[in-house]
C-alpha positions in Angstrom: -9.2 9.9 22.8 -10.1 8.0 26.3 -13.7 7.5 26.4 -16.2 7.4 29.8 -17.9 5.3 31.1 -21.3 7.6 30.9 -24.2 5.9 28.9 -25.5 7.0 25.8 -28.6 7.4 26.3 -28.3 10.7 28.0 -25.8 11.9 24.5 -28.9 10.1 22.8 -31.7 12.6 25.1 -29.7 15.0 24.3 -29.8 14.8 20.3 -33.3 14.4 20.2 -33.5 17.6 22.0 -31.6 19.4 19.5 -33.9 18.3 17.1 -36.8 20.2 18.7 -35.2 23.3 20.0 -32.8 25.8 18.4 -32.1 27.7 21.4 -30.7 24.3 22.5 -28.6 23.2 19.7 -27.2 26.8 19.7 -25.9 26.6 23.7 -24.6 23.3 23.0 -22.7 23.7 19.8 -19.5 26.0 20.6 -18.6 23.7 23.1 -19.9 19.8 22.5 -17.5 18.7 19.6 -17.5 15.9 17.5 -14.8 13.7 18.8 -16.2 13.9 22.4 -18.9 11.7 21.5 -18.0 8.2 21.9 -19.2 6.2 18.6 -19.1 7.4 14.7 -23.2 6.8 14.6 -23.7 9.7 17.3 -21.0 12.2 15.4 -22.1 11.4 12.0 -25.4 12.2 13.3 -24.4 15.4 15.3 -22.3 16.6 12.8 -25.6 16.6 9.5 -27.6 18.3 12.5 -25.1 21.1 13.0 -24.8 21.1 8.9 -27.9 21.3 7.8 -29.0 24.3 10.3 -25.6 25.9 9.8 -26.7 25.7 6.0 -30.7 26.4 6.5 -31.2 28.3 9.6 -33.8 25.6 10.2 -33.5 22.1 12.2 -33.3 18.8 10.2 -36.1 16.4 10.8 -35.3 13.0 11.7 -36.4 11.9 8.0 -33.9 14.4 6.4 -30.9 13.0 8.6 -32.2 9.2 7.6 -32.9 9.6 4.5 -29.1 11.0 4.4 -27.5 7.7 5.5 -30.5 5.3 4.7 -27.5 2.8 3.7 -25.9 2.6 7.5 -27.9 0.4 9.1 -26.2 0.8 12.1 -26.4 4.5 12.3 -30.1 4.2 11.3 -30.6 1.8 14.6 -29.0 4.9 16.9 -30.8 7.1 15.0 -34.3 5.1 15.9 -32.9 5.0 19.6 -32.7 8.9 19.5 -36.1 9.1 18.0 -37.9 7.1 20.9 -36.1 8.9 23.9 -37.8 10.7 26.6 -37.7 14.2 25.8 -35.6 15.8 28.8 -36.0 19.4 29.9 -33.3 21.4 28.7 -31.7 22.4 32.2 -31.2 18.5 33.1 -29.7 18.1 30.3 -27.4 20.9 29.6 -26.2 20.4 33.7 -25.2 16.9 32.6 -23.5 17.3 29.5 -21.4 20.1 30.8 -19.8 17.5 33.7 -19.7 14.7 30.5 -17.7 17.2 29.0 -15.6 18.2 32.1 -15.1 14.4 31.9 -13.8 14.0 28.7 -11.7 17.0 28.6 -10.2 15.8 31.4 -9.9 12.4 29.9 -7.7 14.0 27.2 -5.7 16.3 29.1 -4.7 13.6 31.8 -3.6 11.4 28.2 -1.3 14.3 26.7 -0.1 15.2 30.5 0.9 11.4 30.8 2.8 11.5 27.4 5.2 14.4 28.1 5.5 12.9 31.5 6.7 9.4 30.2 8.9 11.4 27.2 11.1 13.4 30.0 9.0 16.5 29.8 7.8 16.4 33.0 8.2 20.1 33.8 6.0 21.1 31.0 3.7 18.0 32.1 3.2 19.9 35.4 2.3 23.3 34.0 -0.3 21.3 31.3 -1.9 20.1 34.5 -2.0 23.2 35.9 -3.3 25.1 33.0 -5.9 22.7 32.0 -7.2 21.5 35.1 -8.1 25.4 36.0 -9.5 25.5 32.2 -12.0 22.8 33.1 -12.6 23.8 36.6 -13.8 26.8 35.0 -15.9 26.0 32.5 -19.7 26.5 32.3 -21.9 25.8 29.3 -24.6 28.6 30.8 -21.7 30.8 31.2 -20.9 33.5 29.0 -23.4 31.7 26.3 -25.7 34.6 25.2 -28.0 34.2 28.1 -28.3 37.6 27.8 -29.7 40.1 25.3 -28.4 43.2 25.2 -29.8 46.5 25.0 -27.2 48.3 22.4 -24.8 45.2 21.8 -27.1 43.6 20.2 -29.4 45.9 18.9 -28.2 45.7 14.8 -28.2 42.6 15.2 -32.4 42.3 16.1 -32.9 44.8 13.9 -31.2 42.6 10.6 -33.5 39.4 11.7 -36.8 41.6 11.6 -35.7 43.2 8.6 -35.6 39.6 7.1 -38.6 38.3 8.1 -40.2 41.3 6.6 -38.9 41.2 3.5 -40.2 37.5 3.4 -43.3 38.5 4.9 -43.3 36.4 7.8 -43.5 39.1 10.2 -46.8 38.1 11.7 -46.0 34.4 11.6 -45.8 33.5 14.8 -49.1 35.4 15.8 -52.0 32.9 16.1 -55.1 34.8 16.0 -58.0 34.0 18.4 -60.9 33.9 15.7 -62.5 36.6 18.2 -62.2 40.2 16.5 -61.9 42.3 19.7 -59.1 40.6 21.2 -57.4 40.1 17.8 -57.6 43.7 17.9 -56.3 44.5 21.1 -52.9 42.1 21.1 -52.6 43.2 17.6 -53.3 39.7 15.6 -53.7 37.0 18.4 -50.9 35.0 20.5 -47.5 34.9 20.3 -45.5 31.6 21.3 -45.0 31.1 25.1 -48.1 33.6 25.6 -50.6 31.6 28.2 -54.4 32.7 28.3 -56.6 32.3 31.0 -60.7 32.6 30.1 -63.0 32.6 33.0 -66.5 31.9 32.9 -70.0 30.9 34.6 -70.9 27.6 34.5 -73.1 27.0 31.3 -71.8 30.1 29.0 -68.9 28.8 26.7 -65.7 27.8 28.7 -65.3 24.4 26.8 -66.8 26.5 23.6 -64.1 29.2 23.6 -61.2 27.0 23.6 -62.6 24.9 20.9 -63.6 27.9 18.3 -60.2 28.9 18.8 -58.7 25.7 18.2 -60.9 25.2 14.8 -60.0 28.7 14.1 -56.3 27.8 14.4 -56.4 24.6 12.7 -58.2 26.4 9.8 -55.1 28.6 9.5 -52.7 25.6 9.0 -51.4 25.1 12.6 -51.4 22.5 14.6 -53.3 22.1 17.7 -53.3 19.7 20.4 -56.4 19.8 22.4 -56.3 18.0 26.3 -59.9 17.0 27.3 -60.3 16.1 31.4 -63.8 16.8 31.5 -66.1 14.1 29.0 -64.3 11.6 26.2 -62.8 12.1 23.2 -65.6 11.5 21.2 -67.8 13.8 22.8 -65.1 16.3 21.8 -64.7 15.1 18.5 -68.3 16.0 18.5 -68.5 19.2 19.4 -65.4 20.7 16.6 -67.8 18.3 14.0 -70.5 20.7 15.0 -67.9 23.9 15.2 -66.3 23.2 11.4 -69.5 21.8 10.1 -72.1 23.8 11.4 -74.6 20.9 12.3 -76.5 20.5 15.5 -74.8 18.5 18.1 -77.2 16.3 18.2 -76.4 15.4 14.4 -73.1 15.4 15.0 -73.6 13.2 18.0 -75.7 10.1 16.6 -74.1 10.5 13.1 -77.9 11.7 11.8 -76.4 13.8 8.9 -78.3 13.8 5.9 -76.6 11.9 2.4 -76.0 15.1 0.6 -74.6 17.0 3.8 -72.5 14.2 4.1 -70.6 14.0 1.4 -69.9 17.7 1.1 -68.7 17.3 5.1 -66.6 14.1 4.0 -65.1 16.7 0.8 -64.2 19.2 3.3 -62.4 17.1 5.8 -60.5 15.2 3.1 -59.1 18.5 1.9 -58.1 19.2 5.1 -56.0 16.2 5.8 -54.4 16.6 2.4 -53.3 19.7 3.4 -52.1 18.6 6.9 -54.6 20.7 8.8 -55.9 18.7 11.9 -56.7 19.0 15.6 -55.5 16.2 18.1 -57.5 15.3 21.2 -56.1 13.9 24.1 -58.8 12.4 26.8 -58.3 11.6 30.8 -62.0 10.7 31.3 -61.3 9.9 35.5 -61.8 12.8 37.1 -59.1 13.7 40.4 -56.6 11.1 38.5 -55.2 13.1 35.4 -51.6 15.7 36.5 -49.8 18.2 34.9 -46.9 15.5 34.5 -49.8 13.6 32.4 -50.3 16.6 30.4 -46.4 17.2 29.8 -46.0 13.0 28.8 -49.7 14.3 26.4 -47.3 17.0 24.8 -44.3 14.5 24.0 -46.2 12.1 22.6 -47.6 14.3 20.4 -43.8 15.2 19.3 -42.8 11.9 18.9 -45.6 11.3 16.4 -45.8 14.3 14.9 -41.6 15.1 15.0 -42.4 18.8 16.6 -44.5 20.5 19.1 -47.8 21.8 18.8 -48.2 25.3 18.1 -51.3 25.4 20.0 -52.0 23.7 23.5 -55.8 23.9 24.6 -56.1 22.6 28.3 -60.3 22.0 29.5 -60.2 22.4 32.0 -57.5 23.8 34.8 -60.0 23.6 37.6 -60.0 19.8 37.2 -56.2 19.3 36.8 -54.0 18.0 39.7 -50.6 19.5 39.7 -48.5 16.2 40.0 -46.4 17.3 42.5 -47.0 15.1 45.3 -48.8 16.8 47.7 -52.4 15.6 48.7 -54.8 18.7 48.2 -58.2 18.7 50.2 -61.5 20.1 49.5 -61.2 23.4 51.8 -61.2 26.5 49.9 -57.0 27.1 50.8 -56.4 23.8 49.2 -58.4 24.2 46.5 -56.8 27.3 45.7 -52.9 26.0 46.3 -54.2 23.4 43.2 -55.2 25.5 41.0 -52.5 27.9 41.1 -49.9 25.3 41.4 -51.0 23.7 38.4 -51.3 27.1 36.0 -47.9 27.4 37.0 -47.1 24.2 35.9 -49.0 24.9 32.3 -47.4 28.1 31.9 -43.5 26.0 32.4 -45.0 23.4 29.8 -45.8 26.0 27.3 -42.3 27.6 27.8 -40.6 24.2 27.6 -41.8 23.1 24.2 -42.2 27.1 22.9 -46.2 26.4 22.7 -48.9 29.0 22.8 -51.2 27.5 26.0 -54.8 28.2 26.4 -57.3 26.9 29.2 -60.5 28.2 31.0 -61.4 27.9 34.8 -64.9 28.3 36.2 -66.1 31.5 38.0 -67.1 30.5 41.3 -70.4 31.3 43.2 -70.9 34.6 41.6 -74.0 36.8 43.0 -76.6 36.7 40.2 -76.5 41.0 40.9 -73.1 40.9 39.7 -73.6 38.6 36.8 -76.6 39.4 35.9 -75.8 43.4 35.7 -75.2 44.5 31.9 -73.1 47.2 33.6 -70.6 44.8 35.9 -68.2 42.3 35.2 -66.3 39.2 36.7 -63.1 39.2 37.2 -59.9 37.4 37.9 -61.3 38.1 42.3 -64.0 35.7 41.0 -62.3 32.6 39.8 -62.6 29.3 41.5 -59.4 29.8 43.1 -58.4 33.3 43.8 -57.1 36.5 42.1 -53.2 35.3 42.6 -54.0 32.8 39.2 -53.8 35.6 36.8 -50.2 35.7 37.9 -49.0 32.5 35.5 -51.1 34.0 32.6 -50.2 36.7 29.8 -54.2 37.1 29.5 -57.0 36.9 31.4 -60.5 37.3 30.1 -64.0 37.0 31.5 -66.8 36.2 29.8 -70.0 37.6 30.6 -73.8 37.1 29.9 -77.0 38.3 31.6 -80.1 36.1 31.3 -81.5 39.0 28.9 -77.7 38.5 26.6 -78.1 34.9 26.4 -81.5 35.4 24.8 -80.1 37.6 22.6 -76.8 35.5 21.8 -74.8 38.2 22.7 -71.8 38.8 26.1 -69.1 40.6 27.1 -65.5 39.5 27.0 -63.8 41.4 30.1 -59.6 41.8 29.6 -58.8 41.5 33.1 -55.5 41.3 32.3 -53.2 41.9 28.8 -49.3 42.5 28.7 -47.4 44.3 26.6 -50.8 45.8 25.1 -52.4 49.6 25.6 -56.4 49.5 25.6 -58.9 52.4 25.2 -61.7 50.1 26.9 -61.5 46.9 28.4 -65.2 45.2 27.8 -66.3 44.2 24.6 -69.3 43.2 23.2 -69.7 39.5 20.6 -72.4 37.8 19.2 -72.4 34.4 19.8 -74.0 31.3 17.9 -73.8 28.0 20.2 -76.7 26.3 18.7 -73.6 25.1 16.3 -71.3 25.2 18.6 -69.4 28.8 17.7 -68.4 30.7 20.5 -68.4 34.1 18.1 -70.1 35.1 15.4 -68.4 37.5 13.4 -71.2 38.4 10.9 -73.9 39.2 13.4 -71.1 41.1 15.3 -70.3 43.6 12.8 -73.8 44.1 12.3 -74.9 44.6 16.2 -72.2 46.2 17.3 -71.1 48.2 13.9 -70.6 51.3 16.6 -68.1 49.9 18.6 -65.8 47.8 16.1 -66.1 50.5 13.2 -65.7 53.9 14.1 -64.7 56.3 11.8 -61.0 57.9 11.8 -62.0 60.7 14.2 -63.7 58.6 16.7 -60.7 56.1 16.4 -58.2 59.4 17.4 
């Protein structure tokens, strides 16, 4: 077949993309074949990828498809190529392969036009040309490609793939509770993947805290987490989930002050954890005004490369210091600060939906009046965020937190849901205790006790 002249290092983007994403491998596999790529490496390797999900239903790790041809050192040299490239979003890619594929089906049909020309059949060499050049014209990877679901078509078909997962009991799988009983209640066991939540709080009442108990809690859980620091350094937040998992003050875990005996049941605990692969990895941009969404995305690929998939959970502190990395120069005026803000959730939320992550970050109320917050009766909401209401727009979930100066004594607040998809509600605010003397934002124990009313009514009341 004739080959072009396009590098291989977008064929190799593209096959390290296939190893992340199934919805990609499955667009590009009725239509890239085998002997349109250009060397043996890249079709032996594209072929044990097709295989081994054809076979599995899962994608083949880098590891599975060396350890299958561990004696072709020149295969295992692409195969490292493929491993370090820049993971390209899908669209790029996919609008490029389907022109190298116009390319080399053209490349073909122009060779088989040529040899009926030169044997005498030029008549049928004409209507080949005809015929296949308006095949090519026509083609479209995006079309006609299960872009869309539908309704009734599809409907047995939905139904079989649920049916599986419950009968293998992975029907709540890809839920990743919040470690906060109220709003595991209300979305019905926590996030599902692409879901983006928005906390908003005062200055001083939790924001950092919230995303880190949910991290902790997630990481507990088995799943991985990825946690992007732009406020502080990575040891400071290495600190604060020491005092989170270990209970200790923050000023123990801070100068190391931990007592022998504590210490070694700590150091038990956190070896059984990386034995069973349970961890929490912290990425810090400790210059404020220099850190963009694009540094968040490169944050997220790294990640891949060194852990071979995405996370399942991305924790951003905090979106009210992020730059959106788009170019523009944004000023201190309240329109500007506004434009940033937004334009950068709405980068988050495309991040999240690029590598199929759960998202999670927290933005600071603005200048509140204390007889709003301070009101056991009233509630902030998304109208009081340091940008404006329009930021709840990139979010599945919005929730408040609130506390009054006589709550804070207590170690109790409100979470508000400002806003929940997909979810019915009978009330919207909901009391937690909290502990953050060890750094949890909820404590689940002195909840049920305090608020035993609200979180376990009887049958009747729930009615």
């Amino acid at each position: 077949m004739a080959t072009t002249a396009l590098s291989t290092v977008f064929l190799e983007e593209t096959l390290r993309l296939a190893f992340l994403k199934k919805s990609f491998l499955e667009k590009i596999t009725p239509h890239l074949k085998f002997q349109y790529l250009p060397s043996p490496e890249l079709k032996q390797i594209y072929k044990d990828i097709t295989n081994h999900y054809s076979l599995t239903g899962t994608l083949p790790t880098i590891g599975t498809i060396y350890e299958k041809n561990k004696d072709n050192d020149k295969l295992l040299n692409v195969l490292n190529r493929i491993k370090e490239s820049e993971i390209v979003d899908p669209q790029t890619l996919l609008v490029q392969l389907e022109k190298y594929i116009k390319d080399v089906r053209f490349a073909e049909l122009w060779d088989k036009v040529m040899q009926k020309h030169q044997s005498g059949e030029k008549e049928q060499a004409v209507k080949m040309m005809a015929e296949g050049s308006q095949e090519i014209v026509e083609f479209s990877i995006l079309k006609d490609n299960g872009n869309f679901l539908k309704v009734f078509e599809d409907f047995q078909k939905v139904q079989l793939e649920k049916q599986i997962k419950k009968e293998e009991n992975i029907v709540n799988y890809d839920k990743i509770p919040f470690g906060i009983l109220p709003l595991d209640i209300v979305t019905e066991g926590g996030m599902d993947r692409k879901d983006t939540v928005l906390f908003i709080l005062r200055s001083g009442i939790g924001k950092s805290t919230v995303l880190k108990w949910i991290g902790m809690y997630a990481c507990r859980l088995g799943y991985d987490v990825l946690h992007i620091q732009l406020e502080g350094s990575s040891e400071e937040c290495m600190d604060k989930y020491t005092q989170v998992w270990s209970a200790i003050s923050y000023s123990a875990a801070k100068t190391g002050n931990i007592e022998s005996e504590k210490y070694h049941k700590l150091l038990s605990i956190a070896q059984d954890m990386v034995v069973l692969k349970h961890d929490i990895s912290i990425k810090s941009f400790e210059s404020f005004d220099e850190s963009t969404m694009v540094d968040v995305r490169d944050a997220v690929v790294e990640y891949i490369k060194e852990r071979g998939k995405a996370p399942d959970l991305l924790l951003f502190d905090s979106m009210d210091l992020a730059d959106p990395g788009d170019g523009v120069k944004y000023s201190a005026d309240t329109q500007s600060v506004k434009m940033k803000i937004n334009n950068s959730s709405r980068k988050f939320k495309n991040i999240c939906n690029e590598f199929d992550m759960r998202g999670i970050t927290a933005l600071q109320a603005s200048e509140v009046k204390a007889e709003v917050w301070n009101d056991p009766g009233r509630t902030i909401t998304r109208s009081d965020a340091a940008g404006d209401k329009s930021v709840a727009n990139s979010y599945s979930m919005v929730f408040t937190g609130n506390q009054t100066l006589d709550e804070e004594k207590r170690r109790t607040m409100r979470i508000y849901i400002d806003k929940m998809r997909y979810y019915s509600m009978r009330n919207r605010t909901y009391p937690i205790c909290t502990n953050f003397a060890i750094g949890r934002f909820f404590d689940l124990q002195r909840t049920k006790r305090v608020f035993k009313d609200i979180y376990f009514q009887s049958e009747e009341d729930k009615q």
